[in-house]
Backbone as a ProteinNet text record, in pm:
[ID]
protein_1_A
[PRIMARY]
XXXXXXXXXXXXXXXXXXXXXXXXXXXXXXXXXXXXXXXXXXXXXXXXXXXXXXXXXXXXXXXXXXXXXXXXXXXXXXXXXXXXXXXXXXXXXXXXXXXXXXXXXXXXXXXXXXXXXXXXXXXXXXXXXXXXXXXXXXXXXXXXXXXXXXXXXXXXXXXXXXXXXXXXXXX
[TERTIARY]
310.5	235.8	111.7	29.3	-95.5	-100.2	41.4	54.5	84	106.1	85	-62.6	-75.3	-261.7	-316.7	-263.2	-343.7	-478.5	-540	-660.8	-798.7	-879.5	-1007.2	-1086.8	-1175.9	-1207.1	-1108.9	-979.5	-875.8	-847.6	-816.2	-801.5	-663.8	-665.5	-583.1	-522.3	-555.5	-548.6	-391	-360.4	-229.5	-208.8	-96.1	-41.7	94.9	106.6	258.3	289.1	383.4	465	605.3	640.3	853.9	869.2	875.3	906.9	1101.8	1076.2	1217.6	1324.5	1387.2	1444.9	1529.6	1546.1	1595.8	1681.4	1799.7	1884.1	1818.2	1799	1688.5	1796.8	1750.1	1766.4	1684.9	1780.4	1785.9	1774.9	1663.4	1653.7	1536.1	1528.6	1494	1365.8	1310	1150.8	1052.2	1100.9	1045.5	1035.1	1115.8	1076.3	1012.6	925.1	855.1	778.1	751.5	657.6	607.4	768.3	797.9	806.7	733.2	782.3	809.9	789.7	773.9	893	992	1090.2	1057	945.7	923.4	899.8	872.7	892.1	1041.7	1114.7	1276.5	1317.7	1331.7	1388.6	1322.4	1192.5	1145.8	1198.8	1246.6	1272.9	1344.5	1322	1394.5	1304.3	1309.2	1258.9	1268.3	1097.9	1057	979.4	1016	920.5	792.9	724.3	574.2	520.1	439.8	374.9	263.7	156.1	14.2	-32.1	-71.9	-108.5	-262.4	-326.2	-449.4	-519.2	-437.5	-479.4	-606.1	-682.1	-810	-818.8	-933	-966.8	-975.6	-1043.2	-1018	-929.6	-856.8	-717.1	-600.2	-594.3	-489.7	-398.5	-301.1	-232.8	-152.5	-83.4	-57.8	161.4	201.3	328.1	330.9	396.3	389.8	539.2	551.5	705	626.7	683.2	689.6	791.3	777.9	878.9	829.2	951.4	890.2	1008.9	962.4	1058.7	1021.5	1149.8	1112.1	1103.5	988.7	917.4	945	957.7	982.9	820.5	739.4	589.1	578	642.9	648.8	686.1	637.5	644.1	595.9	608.7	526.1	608.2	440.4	462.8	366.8	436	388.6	373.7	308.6	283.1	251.3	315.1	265.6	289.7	167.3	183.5	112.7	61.5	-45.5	-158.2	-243.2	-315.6	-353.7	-258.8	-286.1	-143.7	-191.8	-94	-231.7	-106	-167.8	-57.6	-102.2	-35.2	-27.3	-2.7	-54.3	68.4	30.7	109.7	105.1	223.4	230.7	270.8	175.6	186	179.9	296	306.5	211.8	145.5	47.4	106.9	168.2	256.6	138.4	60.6	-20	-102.3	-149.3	-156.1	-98.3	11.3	123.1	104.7	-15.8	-54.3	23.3	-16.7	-0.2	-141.1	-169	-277.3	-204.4	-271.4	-229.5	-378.2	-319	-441.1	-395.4	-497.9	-429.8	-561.4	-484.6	-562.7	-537.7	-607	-601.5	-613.8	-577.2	-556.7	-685.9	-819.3	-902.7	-1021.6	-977.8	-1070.7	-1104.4	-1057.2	-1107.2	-1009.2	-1030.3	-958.4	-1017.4	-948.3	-961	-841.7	-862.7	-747.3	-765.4	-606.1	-623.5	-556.5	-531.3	-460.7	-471.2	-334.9	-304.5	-203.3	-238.7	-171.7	-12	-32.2	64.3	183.8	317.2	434.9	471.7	621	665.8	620	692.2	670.6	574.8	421.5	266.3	200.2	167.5	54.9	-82.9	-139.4	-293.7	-339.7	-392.3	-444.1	-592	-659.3	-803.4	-854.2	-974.5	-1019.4	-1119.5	-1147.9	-1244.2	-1213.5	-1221.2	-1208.9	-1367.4	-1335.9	-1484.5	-1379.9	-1498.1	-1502.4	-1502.6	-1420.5	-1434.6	-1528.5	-1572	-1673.2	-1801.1	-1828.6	-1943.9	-2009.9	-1827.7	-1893.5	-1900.2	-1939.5	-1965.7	-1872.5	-1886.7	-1779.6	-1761.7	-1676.4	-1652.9	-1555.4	-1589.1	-1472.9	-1375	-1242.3	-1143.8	-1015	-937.4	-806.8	-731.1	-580.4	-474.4	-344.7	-345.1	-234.8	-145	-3.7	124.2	213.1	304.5	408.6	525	619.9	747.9	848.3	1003.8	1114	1204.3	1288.7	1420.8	1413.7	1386.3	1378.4	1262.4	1177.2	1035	921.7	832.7	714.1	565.4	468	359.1	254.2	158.2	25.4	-111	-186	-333.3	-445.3	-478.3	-607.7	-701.3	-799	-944	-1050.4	-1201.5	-1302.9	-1399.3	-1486	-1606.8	-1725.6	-1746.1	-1845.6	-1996.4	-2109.2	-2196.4	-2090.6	-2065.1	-2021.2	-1884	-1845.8	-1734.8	-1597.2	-1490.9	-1376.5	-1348.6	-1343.9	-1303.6	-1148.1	-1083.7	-978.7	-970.4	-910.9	-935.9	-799.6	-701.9	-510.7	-431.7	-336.5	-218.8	-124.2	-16.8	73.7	226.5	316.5	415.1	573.3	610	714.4	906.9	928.6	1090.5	1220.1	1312.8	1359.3	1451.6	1472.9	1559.2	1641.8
176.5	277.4	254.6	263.8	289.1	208.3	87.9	77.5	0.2	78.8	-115.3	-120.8	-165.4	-140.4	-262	-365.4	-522.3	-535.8	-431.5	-386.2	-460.3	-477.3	-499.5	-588.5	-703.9	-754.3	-837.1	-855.1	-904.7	-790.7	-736.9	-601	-570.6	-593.7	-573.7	-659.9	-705.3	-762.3	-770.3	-899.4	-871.3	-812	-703.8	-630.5	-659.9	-667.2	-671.5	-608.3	-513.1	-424.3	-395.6	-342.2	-410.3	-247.3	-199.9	-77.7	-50.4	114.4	91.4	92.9	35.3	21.3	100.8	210.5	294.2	232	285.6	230.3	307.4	244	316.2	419	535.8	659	650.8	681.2	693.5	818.3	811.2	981.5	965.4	1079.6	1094.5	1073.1	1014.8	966.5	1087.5	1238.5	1345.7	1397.8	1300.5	1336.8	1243.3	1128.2	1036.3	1055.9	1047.7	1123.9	1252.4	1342.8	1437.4	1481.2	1553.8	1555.5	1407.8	1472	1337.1	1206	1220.7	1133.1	1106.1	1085.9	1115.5	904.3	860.5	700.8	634.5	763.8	660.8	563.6	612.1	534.3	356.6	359.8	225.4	132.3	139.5	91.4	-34.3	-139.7	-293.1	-400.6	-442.4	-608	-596.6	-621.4	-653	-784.2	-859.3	-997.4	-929.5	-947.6	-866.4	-1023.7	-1031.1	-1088.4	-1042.5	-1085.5	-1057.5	-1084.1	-1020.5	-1095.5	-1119.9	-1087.7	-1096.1	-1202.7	-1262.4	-1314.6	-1353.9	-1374.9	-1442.5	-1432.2	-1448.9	-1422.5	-1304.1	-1154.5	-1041.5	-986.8	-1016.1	-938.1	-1003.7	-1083.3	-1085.4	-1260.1	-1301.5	-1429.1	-1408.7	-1470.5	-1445.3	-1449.1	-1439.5	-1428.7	-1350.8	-1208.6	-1210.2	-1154.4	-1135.3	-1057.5	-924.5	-794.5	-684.1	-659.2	-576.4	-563.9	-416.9	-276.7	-167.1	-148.9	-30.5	5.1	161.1	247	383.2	347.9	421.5	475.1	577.6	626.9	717.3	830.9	772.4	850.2	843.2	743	726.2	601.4	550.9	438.8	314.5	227.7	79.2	-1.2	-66.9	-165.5	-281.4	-424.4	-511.7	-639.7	-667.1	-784.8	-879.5	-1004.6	-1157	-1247.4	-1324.8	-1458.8	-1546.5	-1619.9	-1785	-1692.5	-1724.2	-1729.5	-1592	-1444.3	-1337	-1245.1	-1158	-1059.5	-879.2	-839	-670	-595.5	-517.8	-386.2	-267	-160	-42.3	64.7	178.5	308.3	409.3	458.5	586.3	713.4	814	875.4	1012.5	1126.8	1265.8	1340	1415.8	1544.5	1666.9	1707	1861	1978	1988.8	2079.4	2086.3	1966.5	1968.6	1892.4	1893.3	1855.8	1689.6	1615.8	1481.8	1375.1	1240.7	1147.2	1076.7	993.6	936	789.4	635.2	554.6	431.5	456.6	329.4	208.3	74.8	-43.5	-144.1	-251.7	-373.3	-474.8	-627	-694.2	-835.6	-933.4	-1039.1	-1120.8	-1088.8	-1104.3	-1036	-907.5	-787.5	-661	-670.2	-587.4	-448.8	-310.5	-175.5	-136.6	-1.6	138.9	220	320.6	430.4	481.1	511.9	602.6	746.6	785.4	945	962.3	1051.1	1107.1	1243.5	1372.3	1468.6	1499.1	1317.4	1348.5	1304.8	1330.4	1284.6	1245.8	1199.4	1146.2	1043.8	1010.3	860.3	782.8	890.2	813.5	852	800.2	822.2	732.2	819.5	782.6	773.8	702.2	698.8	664	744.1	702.3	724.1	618.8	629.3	518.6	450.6	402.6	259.5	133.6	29.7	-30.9	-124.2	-199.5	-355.2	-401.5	-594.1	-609.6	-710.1	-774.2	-882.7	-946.3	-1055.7	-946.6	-880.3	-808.2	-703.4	-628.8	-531.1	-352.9	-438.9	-248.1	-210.6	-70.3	64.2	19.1	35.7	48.9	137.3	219.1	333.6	255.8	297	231.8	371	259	356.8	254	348	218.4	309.3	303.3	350.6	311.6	376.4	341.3	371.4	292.1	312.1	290.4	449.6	407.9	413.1	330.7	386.9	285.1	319.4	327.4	109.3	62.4	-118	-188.4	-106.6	-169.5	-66.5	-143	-70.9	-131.7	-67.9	-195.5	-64.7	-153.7	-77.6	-165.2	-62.2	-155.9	-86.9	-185.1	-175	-219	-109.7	-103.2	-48.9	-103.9	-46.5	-18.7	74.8	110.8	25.1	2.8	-101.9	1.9	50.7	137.5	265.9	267.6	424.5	399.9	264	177.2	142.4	180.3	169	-9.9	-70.9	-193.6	-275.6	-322.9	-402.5	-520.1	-506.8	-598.7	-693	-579.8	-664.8	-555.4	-640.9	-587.2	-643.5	-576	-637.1	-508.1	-604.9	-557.1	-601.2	-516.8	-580.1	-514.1	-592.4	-587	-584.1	-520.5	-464.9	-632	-654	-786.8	-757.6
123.9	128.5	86.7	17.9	10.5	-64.4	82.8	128	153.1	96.5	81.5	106.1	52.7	77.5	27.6	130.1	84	71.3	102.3	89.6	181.8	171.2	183.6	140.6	152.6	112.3	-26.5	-20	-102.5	-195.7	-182.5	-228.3	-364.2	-448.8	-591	-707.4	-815.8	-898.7	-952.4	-1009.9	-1106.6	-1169.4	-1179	-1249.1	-1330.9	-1476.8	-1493.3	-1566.5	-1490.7	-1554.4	-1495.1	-1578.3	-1605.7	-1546.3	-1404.9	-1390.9	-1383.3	-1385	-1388.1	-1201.8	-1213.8	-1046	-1043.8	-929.7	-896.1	-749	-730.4	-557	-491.6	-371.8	-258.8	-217.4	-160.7	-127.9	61.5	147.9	274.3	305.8	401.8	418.7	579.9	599.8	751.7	774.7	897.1	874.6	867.5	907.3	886.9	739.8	691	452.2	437.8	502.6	448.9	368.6	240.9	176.8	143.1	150.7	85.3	-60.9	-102.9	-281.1	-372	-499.2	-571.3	-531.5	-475.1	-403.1	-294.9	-236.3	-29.7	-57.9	-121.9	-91.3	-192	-228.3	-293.6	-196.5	-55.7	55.3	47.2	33.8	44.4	-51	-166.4	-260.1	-270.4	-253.6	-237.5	-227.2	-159	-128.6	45.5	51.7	205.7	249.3	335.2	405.9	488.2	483.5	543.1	612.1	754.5	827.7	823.7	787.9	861.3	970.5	1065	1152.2	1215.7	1103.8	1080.9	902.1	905.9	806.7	767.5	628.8	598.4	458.2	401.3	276.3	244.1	339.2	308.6	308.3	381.3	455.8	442.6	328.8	251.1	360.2	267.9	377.6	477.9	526.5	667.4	621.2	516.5	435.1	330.2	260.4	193.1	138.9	2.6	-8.3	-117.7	-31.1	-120.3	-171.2	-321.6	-387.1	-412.1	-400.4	-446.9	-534.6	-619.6	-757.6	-785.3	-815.6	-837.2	-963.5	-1061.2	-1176.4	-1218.5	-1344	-1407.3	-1340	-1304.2	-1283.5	-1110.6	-1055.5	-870.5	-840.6	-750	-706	-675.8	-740.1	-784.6	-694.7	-603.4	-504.4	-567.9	-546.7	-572.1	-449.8	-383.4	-277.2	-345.1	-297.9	-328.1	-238.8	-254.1	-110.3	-197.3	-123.1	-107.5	-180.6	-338.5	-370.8	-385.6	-360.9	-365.8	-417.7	-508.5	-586	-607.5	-511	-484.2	-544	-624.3	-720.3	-673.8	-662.2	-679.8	-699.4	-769.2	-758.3	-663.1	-572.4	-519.8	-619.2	-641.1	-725.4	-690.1	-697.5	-652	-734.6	-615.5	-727.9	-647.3	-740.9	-689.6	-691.6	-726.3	-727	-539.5	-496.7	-400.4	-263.8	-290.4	-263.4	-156.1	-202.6	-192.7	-261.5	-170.5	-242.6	-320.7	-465.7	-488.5	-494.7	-475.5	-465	-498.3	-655.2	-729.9	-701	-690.9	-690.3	-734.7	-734.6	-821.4	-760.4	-715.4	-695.8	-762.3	-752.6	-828.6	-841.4	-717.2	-691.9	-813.3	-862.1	-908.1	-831.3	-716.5	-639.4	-660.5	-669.4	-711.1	-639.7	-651.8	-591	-563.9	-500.7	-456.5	-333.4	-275.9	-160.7	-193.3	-61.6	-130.8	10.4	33.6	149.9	129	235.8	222.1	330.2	417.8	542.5	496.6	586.7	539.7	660.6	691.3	831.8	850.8	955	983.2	1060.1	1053.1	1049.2	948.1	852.7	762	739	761.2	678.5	559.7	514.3	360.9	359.1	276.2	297.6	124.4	97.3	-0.9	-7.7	-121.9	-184.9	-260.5	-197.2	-279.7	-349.7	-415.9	-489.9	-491.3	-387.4	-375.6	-502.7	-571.2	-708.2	-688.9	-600.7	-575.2	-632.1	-519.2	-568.4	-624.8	-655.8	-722.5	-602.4	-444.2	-407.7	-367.9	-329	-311.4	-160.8	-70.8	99.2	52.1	209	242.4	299.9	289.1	341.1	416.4	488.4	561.2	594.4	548.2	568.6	679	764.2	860.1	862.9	819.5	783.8	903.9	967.5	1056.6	973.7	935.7	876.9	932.3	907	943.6	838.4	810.7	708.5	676.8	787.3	813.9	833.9	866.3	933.5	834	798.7	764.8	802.9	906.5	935.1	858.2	855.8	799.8	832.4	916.8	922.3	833.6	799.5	689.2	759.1	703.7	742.5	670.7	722.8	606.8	681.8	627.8	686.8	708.6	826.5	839.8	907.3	857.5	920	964.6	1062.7	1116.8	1167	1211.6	1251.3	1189.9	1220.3	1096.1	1156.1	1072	1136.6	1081.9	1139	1072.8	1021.8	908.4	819.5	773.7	786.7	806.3	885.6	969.9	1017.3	948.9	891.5	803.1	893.3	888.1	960.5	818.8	825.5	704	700.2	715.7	737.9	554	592.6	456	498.5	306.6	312.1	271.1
[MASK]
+++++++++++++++++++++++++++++++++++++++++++++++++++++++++++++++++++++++++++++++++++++++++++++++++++++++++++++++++++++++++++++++++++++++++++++++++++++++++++++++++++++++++++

């Protein structure tokens, strides 16, 4: 979910933290991101392909690992020379998702999305750890119960451009 959100310009720093693991919970691609449980289902160990690999857009192998949290849901990616963090986090008030993350690079930010089912969008705000600036970003999620792909992208002038296709299978 957000996204895995290998992000942008290498997009999320090491994180370590000992979350707690919950058994994934199966449920219909129309609760995708329903209520503070709408990502239990993802919960395991996935092989992810890039198929856009580079220095921004993350390596071309990686393995996700997600874990239910006492607060949501903590996804962790790792490959060749890159480790991406971040939290999916329920805000019941407006019945969104927010989704901070860090890169191993320096590079942060957050997305946040209000959709559920099995297309979501996420849009927000990373900062390059090389240099420091803000780009708008969007990460488009394709879900279902075995498969999860997501393309990442950033604002280039007026232009959304792509930056990773990452396609990822449950192990």
């Amino acid at each position: 979910m957000n996204h895995f959100r290998l992000l942008v310009c290498s997009l999320t720093a090491a994180l370590a933290l000992a979350p707690c693991v919950a058994a994934a919970q199966t449920t219909s691609p129309a609760a995708y991101g329903v209520g503070p449980h709408g990502f239990d289902w993802a919960v395991g160990t996935w092989s992810c392909t890039n198929s856009m690999p580079s220095p921004m857009g993350g390596p071309s192998k990686t393995t996700l690992t997600i874990a239910r949290t006492s607060t949501g849901t903590f996804y962790r990616s790792v490959g060749a020379n890159f480790d991406n963090a971040w939290y999916n986090v329920y805000v019941p008030k407006t019945k969104s998702w927010v989704s901070p993350f860090i890169l191993n690079d320096g590079s942060y930010g957050s997305e946040s999305t209000s959709m559920t089912g099995s297309k979501m969008v996420w849009l927000g705000t990373a900062v390059d750890g090389a240099s420091g600036k803000p780009m708008r970003i969007r990460d488009t999620n394709v879900l279902s119960a075995d498969k999860y792909s997501d393309l990442g992208e950033y604002m280039a002038g007026s232009t959304w451009k792509a930056q990773y296709e990452v396609t990822c299978l449950r192990t």
